[in-house]
The first five atom37 places (N, CA, C, CB, O) and aatype in JSON, in Angstrom:
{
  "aatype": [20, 20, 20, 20, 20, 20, 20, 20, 20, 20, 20, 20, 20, 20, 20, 20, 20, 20, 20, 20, 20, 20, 20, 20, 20, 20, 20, 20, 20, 20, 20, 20, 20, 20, 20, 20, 20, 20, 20, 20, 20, 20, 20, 20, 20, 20, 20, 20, 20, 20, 20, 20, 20, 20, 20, 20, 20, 20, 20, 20, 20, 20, 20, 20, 20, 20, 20, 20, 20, 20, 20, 20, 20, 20],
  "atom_mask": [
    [1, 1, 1, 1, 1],
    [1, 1, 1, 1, 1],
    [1, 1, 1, 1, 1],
    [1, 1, 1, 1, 1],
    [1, 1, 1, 1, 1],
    [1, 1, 1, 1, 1],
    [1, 1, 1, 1, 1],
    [1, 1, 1, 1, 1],
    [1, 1, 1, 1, 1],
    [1, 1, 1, 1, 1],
    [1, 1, 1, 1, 1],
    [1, 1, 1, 1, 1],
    [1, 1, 1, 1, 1],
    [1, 1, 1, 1, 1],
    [1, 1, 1, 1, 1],
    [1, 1, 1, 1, 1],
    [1, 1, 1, 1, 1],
    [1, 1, 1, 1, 1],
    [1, 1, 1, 1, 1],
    [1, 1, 1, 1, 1],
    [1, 1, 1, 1, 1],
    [1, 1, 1, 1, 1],
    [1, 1, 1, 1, 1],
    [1, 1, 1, 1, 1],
    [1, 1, 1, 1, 1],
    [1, 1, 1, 1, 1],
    [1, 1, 1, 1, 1],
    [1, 1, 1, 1, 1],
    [1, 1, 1, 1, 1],
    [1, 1, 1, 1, 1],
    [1, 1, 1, 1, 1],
    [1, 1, 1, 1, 1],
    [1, 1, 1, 1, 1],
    [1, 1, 1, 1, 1],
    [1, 1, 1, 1, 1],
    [1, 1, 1, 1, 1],
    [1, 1, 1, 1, 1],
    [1, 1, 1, 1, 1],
    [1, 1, 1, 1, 1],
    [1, 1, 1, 1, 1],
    [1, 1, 1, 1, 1],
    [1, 1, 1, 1, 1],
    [1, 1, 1, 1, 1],
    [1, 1, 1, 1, 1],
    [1, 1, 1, 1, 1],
    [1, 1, 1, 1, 1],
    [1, 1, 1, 1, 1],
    [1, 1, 1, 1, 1],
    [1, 1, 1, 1, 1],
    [1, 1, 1, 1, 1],
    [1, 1, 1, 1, 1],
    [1, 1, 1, 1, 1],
    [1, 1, 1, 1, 1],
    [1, 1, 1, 1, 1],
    [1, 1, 1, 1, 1],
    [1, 1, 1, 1, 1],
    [1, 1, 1, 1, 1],
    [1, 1, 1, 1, 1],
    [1, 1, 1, 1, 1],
    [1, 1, 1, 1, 1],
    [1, 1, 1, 1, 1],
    [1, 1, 1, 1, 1],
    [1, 1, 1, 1, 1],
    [1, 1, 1, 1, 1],
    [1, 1, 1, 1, 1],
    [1, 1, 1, 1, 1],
    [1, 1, 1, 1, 1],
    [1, 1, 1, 1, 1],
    [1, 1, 1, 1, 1],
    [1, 1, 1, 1, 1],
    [1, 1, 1, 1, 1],
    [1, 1, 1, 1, 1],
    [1, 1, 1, 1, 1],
    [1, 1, 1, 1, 1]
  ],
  "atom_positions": [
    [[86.95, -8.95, 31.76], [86.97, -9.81, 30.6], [87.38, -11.21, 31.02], [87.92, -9.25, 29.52], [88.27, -11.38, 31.86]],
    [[86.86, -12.04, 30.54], [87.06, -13.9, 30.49], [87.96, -14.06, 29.48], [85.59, -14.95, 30.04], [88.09, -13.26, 28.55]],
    [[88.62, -15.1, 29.61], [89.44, -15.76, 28.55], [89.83, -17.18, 28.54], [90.57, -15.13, 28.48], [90.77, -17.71, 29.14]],
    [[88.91, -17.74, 27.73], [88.8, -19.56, 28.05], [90.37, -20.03, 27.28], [86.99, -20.59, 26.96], [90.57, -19.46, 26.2]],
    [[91.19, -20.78, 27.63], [92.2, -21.59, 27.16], [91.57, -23.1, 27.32], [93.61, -21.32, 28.0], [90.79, -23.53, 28.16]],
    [[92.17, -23.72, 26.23], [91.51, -24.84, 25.86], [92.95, -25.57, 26.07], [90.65, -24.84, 24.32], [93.89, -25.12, 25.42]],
    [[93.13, -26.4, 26.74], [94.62, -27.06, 27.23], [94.26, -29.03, 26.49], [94.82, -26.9, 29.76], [93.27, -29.77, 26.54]],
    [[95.19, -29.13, 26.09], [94.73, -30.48, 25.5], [96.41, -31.87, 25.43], [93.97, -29.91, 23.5], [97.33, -31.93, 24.61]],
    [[96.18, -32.55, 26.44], [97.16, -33.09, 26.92], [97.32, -34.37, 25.6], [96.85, -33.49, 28.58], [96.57, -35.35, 25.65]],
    [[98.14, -34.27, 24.69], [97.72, -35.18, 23.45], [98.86, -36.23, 23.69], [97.76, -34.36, 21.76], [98.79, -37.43, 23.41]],
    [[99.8, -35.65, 24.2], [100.84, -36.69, 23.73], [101.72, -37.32, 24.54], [101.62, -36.21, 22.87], [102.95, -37.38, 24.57]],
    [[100.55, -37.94, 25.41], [101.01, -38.58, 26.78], [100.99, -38.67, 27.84], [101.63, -38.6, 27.01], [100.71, -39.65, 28.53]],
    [[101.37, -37.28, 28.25], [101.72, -36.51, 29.52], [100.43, -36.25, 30.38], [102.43, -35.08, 29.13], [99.47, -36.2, 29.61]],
    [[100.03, -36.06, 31.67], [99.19, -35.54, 31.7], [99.75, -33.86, 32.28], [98.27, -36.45, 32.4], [100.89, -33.7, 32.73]],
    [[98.83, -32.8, 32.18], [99.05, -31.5, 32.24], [98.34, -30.67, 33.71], [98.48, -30.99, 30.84], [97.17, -30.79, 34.09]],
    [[99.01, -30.15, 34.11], [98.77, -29.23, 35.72], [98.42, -28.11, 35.26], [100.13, -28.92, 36.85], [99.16, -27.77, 34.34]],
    [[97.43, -27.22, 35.54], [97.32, -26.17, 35.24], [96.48, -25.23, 36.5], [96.77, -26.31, 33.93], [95.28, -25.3, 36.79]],
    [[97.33, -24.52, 37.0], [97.41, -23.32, 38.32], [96.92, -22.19, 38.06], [98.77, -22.88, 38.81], [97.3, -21.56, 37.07]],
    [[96.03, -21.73, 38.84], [95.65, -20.67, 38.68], [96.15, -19.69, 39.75], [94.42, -20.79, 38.53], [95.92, -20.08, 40.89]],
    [[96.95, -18.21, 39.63], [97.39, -17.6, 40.1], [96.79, -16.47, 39.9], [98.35, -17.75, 39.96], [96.41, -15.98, 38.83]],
    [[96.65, -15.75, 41.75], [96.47, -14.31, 41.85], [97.33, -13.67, 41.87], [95.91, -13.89, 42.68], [98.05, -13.85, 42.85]],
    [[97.74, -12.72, 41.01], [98.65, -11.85, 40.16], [99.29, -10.81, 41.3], [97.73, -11.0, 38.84], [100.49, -10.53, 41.28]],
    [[98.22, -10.19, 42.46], [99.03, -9.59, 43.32], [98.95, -10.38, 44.91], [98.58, -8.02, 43.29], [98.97, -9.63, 45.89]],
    [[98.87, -11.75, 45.11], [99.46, -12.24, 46.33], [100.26, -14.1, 45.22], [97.73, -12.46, 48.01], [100.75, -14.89, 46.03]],
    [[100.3, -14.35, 44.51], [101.21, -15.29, 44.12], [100.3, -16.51, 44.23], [102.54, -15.32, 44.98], [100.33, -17.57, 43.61]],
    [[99.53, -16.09, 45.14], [98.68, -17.38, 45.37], [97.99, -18.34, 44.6], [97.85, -17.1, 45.96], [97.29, -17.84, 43.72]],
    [[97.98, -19.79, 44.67], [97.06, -20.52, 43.98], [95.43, -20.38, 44.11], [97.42, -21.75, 44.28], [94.8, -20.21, 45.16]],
    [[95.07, -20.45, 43.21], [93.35, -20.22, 42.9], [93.12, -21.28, 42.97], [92.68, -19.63, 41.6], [93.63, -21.64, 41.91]],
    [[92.61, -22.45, 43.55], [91.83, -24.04, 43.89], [91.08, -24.18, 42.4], [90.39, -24.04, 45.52], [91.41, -24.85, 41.42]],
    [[89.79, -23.16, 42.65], [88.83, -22.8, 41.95], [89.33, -22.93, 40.18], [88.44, -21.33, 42.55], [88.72, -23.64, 39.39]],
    [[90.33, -22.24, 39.87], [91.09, -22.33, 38.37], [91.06, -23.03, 38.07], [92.13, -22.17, 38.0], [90.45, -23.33, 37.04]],
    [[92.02, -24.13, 39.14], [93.33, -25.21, 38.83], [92.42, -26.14, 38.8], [94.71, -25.5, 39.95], [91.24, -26.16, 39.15]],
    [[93.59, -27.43, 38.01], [93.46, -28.56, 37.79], [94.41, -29.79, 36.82], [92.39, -28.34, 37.46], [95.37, -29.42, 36.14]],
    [[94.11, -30.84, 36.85], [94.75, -31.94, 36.2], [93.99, -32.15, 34.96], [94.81, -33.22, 37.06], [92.76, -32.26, 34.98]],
    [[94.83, -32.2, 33.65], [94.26, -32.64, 32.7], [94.87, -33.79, 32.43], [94.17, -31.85, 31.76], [96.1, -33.89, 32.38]],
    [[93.69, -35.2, 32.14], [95.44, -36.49, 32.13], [95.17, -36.94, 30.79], [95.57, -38.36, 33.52], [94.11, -36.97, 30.15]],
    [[96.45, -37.31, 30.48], [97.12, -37.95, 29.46], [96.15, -37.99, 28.39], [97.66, -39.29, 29.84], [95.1, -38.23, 29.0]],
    [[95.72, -37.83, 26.51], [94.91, -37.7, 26.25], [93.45, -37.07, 26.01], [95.17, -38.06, 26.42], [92.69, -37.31, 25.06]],
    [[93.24, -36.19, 27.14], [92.17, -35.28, 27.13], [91.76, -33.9, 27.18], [91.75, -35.55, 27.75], [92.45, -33.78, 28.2]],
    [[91.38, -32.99, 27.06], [91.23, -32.05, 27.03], [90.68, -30.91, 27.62], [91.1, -32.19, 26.51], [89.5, -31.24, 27.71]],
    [[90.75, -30.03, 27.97], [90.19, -29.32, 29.35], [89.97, -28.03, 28.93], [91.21, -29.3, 30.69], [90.81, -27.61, 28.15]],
    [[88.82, -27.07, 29.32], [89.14, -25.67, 29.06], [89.33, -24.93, 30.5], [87.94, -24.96, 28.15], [88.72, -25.41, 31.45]],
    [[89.83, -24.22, 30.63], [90.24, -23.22, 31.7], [89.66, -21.56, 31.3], [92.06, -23.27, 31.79], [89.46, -21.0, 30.22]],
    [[89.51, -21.08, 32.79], [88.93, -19.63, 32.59], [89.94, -18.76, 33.32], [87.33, -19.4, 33.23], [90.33, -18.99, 34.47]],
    [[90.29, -17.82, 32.61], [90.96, -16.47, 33.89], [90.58, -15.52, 33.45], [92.61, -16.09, 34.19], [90.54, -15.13, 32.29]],
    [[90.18, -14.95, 34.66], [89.81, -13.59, 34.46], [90.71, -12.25, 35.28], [88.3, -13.61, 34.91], [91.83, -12.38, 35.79]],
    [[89.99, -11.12, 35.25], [90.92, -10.13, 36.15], [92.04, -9.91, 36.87], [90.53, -9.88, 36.81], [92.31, -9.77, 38.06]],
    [[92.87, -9.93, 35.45], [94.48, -10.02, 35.45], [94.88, -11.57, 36.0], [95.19, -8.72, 36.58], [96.11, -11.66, 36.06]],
    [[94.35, -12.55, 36.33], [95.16, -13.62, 37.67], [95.72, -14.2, 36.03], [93.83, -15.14, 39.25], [95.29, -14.01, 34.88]],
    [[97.11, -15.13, 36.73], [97.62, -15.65, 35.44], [97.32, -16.83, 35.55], [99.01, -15.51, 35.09], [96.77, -17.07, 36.62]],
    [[97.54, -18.34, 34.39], [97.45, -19.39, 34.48], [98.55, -20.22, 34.33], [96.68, -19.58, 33.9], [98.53, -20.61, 33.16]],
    [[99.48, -20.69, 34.93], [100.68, -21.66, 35.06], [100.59, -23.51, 34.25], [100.8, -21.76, 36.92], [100.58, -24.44, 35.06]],
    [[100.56, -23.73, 33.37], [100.57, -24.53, 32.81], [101.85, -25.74, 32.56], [100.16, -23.93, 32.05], [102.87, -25.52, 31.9]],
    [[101.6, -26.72, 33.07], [102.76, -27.55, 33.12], [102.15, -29.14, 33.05], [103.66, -27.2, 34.56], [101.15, -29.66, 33.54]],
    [[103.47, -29.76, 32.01], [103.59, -30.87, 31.14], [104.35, -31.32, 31.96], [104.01, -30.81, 29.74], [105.55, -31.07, 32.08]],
    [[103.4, -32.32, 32.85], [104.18, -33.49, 33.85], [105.24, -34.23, 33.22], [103.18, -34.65, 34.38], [104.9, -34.65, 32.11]],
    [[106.17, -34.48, 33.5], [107.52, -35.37, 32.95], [106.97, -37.03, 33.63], [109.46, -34.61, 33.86], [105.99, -37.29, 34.33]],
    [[107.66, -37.62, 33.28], [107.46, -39.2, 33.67], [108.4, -39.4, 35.28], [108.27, -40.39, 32.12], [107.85, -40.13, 36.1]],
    [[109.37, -38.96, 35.58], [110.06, -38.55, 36.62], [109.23, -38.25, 37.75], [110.8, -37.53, 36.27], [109.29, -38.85, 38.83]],
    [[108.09, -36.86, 37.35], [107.57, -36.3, 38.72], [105.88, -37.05, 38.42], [107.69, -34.15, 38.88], [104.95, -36.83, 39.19]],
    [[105.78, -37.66, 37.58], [104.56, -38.76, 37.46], [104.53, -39.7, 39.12], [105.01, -40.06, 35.84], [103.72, -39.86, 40.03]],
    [[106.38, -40.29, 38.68], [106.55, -41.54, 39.33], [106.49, -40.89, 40.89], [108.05, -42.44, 38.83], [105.94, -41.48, 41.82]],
    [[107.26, -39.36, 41.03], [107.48, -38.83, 42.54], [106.25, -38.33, 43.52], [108.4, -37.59, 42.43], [106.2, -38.36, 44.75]],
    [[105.3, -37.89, 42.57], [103.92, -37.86, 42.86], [102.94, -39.19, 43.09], [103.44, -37.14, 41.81], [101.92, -38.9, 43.72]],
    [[103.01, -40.09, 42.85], [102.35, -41.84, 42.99], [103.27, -42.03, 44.23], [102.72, -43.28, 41.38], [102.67, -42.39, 45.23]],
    [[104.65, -41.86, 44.36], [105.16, -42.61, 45.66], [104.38, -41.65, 47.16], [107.24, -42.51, 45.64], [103.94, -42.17, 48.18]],
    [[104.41, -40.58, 46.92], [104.31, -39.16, 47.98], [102.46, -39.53, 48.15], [104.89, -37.02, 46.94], [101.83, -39.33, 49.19]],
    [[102.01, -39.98, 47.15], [100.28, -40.43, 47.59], [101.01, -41.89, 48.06], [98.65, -40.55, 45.92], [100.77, -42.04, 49.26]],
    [[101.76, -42.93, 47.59], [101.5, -43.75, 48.45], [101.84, -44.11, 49.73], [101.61, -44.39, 48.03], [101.16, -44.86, 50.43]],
    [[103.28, -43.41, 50.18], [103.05, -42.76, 51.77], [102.34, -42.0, 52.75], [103.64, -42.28, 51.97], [102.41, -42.02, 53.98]],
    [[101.52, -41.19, 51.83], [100.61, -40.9, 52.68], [99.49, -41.7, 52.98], [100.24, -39.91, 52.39], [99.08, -41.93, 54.12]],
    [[98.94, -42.18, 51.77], [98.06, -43.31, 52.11], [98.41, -44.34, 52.94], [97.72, -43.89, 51.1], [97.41, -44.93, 53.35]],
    [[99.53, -44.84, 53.38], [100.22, -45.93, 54.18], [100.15, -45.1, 55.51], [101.88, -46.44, 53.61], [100.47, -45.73, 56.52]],
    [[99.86, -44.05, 55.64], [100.44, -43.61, 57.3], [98.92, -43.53, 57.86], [101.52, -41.75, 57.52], [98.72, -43.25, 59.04]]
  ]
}
């Protein structure tokens, strides 16, 4: 069975959403993704894997932009 979630980042934030295989913990590439600030996204899981959903704070906005811009600098 499929099960579409419709994730919809309205009020600011933008939203992470992970896709996990249920018996190694692992991230699914394929699942996952960024929904930013304003827009809306649907997501699929299927056969048991779960989906991890998370409302970026302004904090790990700013810690994530510095960590790309050191890497981009090296």
């Amino acid at each position: 069975m499929t099960t579409t979630i419709t994730v919809k980042a309205g009020h600011g934030w933008p939203v992470r959403v992970q896709g996990i295989d249920p018996h190694t913990s692992e991230d699914i590439p394929m699942y996952s993704g960024l929904v930013a600030a304003g827009e809306t996204r649907d997501f699929i899981c299927h056969s048991a894997m779960d989906l991890r959903i998370h409302e970026i704070q302004p904090d790990e906005v700013a810690a994530e932009k510095a960590a790309t811009d050191a890497t981009t600098a090296a």
